[in-house]
N, C-alpha and C positions, 0 to 999 in steps of 0.2 A: 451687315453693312453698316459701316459709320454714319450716322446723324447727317452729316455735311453731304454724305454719297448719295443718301436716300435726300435729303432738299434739292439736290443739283437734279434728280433724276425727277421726281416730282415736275420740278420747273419746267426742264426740258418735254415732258409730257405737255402742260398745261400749253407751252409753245406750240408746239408739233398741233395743237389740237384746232389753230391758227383762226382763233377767235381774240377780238378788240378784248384787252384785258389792261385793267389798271394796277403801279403797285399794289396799293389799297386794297383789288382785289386779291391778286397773288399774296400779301401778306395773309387775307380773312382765311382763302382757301390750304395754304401751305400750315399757316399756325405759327408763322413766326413773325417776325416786328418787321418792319415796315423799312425800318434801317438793314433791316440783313436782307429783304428782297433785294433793295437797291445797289449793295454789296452782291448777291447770287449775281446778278443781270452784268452788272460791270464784268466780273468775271469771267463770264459766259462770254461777252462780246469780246474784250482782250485777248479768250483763247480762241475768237471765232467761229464760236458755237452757235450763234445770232448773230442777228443786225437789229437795229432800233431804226425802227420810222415814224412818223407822225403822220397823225390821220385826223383829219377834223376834229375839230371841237378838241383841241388844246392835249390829244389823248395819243399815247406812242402803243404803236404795232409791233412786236416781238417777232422777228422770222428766223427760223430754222435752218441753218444753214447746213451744204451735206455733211462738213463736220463735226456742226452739233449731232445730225442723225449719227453720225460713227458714236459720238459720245451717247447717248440714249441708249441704244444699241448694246454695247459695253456696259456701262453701267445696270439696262437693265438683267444683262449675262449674268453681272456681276451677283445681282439681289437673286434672282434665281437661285444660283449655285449656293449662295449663304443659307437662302431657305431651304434647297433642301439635304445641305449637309446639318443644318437645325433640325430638320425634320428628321432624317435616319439617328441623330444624335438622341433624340428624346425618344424613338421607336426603340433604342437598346436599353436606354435606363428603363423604359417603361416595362419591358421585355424583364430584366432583371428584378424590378421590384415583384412584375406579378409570379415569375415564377417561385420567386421568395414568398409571395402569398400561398402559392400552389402547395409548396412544400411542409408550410405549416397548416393545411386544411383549410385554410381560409378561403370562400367562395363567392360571400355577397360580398359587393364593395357600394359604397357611394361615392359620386364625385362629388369635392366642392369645389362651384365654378363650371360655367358651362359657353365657356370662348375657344379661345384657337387650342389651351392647352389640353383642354377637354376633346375637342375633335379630335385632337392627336391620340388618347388616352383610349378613347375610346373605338379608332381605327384598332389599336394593338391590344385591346382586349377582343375583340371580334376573333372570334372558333374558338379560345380557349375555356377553357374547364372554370371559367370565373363567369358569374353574372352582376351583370350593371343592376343596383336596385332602386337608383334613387339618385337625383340630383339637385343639389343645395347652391343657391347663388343670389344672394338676397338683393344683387342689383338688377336682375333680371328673370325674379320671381313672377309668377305668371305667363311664363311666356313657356313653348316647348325644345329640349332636348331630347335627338333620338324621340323616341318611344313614352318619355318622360315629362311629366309636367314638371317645370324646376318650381321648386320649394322657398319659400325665406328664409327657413332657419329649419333645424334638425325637428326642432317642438312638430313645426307643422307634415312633420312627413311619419307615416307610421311602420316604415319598413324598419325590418329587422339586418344588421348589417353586419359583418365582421369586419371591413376596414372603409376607412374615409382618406379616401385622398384625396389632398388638396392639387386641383389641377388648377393652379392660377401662380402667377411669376414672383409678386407684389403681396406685402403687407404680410408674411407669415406669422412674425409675432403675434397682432395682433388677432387675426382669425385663429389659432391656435388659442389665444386669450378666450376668445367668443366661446368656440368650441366646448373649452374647460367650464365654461361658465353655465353649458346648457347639458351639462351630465357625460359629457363625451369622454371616454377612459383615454388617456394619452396612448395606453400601447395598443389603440385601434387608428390611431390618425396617422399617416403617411401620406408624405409629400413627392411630388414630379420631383425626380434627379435627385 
């Protein structure tokens, strides 16, 4: 779902949820500038998705109109159907890299990265002939995966592994850099997709 589809749907949520809200707030909570709330809300009213009313204290009411609910509705159909044609898309790469592990004997793996791509990674390793041994994620070292305490860095983890996949979207260059730098042989690292 495009940026613009997921802020429109967002908005329309925080509407529907028909609590006093300020741009101000809607920008803190959405993450975006305060001029593009104002822009979303105009929009919205023009295609009749809302109304704007005032309510004491100098502060405007957002109401949901039933064709904004069509539009909510739709759109959240829409983030649905993207997530889970995302989600069978990365159950088949995943599907294909492991049984490409399988075939070369390869059995332990570690993840690096323990977010949604990992969840995914590790739904599609579940029953096969591969075990999870370890998981590396140094913005969320401390905390647990699975079965798994996640790790900072490879140093601190003492498993033994035959591949590391990087299950994370963002920055592969440079974690591959990391990687190289803490002894990690390049033809063990493999990546989601």
């Amino acid at each position: 779902m495009e940026s613009k589809s997921l802020k429109t749907l967002q908005l329309l949520e925080v509407i529907a949820a028909d609590q006093p809200t300020s741009q101000r707030e809607l920008s803190d909570r959405l993450h975006i500038s305060l001029g593009l709330v104002n822009a979303y809300i105009k929009r919205l009213v023009n295609k009749g998705h809302c109304k704007v009313t005032t309510i004491p204290k100098k502060r405007a009411k957002y109401i949901l109109t039933p064709a904004g609910e069509i539009e909510k509705t739709r759109l959240t159909y829409q983030y649905i159907s993207r997530s889970y044609q995302y989600f069978q898309s990365a159950q088949d790469r995943l599907q294909g890299l492991y049984t490409e592990l399988q075939s070369q004997g390869k059995t332990r793996v570690v993840f690096y990265g323990a977010g949604e791509i990992a969840d995914i990674a590790y739904l599609a390793i579940t029953g096969l002939p591969l075990q999870l041994v370890g998981v590396v994620d140094p913005k969320r070292a401390g905390s647990r995966f699975a079965d798994f305490e996640v790790h900072a860095s490879l140093r601190h983890s003492n498993e033994q592994y035959d591949a590391l996949l990087i299950a994370v979207v963002d920055n592969h260059p440079t974690i591959v850099h990391n990687l190289k730098a803490v002894g990690v042989p390049p033809g063990k690292i493999r990546f989601f997709g």
